[in-house]
DRENPA-3360 file (N, C-alpha, C; in nm, 2 decimals, always signed):
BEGIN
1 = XXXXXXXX = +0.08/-0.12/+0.00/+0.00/+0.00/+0.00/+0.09/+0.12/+0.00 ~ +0.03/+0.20/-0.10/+0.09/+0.35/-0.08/+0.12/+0.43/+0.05 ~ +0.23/+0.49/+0.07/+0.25/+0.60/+0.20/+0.29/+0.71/+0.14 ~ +0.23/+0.87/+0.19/+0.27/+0.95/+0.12/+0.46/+0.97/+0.21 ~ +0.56/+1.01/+0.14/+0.71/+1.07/+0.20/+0.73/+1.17/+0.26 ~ +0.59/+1.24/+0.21/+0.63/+1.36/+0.32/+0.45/+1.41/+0.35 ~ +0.44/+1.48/+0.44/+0.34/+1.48/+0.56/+0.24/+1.62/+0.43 ~ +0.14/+1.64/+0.40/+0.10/+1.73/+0.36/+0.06/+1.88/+0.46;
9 = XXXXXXXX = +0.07/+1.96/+0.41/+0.04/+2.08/+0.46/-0.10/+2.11/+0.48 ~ -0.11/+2.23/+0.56/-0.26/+2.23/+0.60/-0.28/+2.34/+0.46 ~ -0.24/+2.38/+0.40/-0.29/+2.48/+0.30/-0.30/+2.39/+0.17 ~ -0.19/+2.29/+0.18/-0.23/+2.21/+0.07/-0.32/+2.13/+0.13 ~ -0.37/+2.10/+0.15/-0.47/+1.97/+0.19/-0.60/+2.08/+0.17 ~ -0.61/+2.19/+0.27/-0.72/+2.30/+0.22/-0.75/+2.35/+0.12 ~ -0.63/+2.35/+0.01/-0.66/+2.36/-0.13/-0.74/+2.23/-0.21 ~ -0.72/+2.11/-0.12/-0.80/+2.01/-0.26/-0.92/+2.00/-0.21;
17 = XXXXXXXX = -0.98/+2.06/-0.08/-1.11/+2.03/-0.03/-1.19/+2.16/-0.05 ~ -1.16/+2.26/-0.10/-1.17/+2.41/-0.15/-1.36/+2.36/-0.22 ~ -1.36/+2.27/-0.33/-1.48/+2.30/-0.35/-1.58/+2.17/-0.30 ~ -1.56/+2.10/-0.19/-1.69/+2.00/-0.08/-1.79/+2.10/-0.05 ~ -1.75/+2.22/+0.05/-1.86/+2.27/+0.10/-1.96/+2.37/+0.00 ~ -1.91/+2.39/-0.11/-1.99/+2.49/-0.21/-2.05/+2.38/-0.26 ~ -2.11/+2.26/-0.25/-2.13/+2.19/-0.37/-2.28/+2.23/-0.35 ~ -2.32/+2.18/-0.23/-2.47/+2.19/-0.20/-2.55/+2.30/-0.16;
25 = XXXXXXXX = -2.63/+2.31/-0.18/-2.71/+2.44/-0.15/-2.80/+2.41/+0.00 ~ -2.84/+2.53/+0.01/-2.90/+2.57/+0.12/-3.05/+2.48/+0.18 ~ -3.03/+2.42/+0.25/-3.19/+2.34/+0.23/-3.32/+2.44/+0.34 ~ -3.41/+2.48/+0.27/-3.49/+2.51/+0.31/-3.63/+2.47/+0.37 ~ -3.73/+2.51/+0.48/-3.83/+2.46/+0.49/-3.87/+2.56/+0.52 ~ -4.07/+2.53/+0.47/-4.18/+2.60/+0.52/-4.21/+2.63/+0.73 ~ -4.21/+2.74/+0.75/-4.23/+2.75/+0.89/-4.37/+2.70/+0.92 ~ -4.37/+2.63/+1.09/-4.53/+2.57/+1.07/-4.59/+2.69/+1.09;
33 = XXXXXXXX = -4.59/+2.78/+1.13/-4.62/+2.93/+1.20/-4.65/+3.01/+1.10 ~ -4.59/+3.08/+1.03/-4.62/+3.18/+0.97/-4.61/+3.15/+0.82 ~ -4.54/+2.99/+0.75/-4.54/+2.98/+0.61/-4.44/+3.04/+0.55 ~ -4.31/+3.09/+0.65/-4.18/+3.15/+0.53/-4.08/+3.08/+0.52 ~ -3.96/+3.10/+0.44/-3.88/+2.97/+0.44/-3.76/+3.01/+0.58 ~ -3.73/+2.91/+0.58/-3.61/+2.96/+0.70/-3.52/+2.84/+0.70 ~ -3.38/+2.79/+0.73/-3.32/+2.69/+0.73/-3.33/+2.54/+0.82 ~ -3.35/+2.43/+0.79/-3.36/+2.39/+0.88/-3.26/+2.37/+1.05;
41 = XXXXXXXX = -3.35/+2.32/+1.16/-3.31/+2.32/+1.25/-3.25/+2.48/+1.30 ~ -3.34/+2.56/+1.22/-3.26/+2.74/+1.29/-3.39/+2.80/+1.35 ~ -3.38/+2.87/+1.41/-3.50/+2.98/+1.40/-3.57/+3.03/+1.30 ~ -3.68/+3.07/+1.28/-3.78/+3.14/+1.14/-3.73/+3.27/+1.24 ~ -3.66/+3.31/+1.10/-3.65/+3.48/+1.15/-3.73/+3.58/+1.15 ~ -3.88/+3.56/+1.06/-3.97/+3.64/+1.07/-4.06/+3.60/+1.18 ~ -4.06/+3.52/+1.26/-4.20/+3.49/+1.34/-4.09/+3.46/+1.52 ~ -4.00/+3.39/+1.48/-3.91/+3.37/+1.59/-3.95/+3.24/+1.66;
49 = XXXXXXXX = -4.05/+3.15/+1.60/-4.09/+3.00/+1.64/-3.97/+2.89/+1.55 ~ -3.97/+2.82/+1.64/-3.91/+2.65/+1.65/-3.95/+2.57/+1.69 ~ -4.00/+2.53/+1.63/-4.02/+2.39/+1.69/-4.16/+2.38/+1.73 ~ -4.26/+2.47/+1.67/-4.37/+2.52/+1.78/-4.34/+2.62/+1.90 ~ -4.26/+2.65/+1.91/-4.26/+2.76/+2.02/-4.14/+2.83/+2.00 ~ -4.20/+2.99/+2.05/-4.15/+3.12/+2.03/-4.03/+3.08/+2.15 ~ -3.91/+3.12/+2.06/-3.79/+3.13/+2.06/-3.71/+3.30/+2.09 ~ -3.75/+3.37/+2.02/-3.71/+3.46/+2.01/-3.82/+3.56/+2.01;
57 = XXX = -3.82/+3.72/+2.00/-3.90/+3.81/+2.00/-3.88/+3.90/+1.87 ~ -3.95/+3.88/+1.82/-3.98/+3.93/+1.69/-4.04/+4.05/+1.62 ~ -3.98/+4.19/+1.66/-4.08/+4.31/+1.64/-4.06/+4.37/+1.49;
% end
């Protein structure tokens, strides 16, 4: 089995993984509350419910 000779760098190694986290997009859902989209498992920024219950204050 292959071994690399010498240890890679953290800039090279962060250069080949440069494009994993752009691949996918943003997944969105309907809020049960008010019907806007918001990310999952976040807060609905317009209403401030999760989960069924107000999380935050919303004016």
């Amino acid at each position: 089995m292959a071994h690399p000779k010498r240890r890679a760098s953290k800039s090279r190694r962060n250069k080949r993984r440069t494009h994993k986290r752009k691949l996918e997009d943003i997944q969105l859902k309907k809020c049960t509350n008010c019907g806007a989209l918001h990310r999952f498992h976040h807060v609905c920024t317009e209403c401030g419910f999760y989960r069924g219950r107000q999380i935050i204050n919303v004016t």
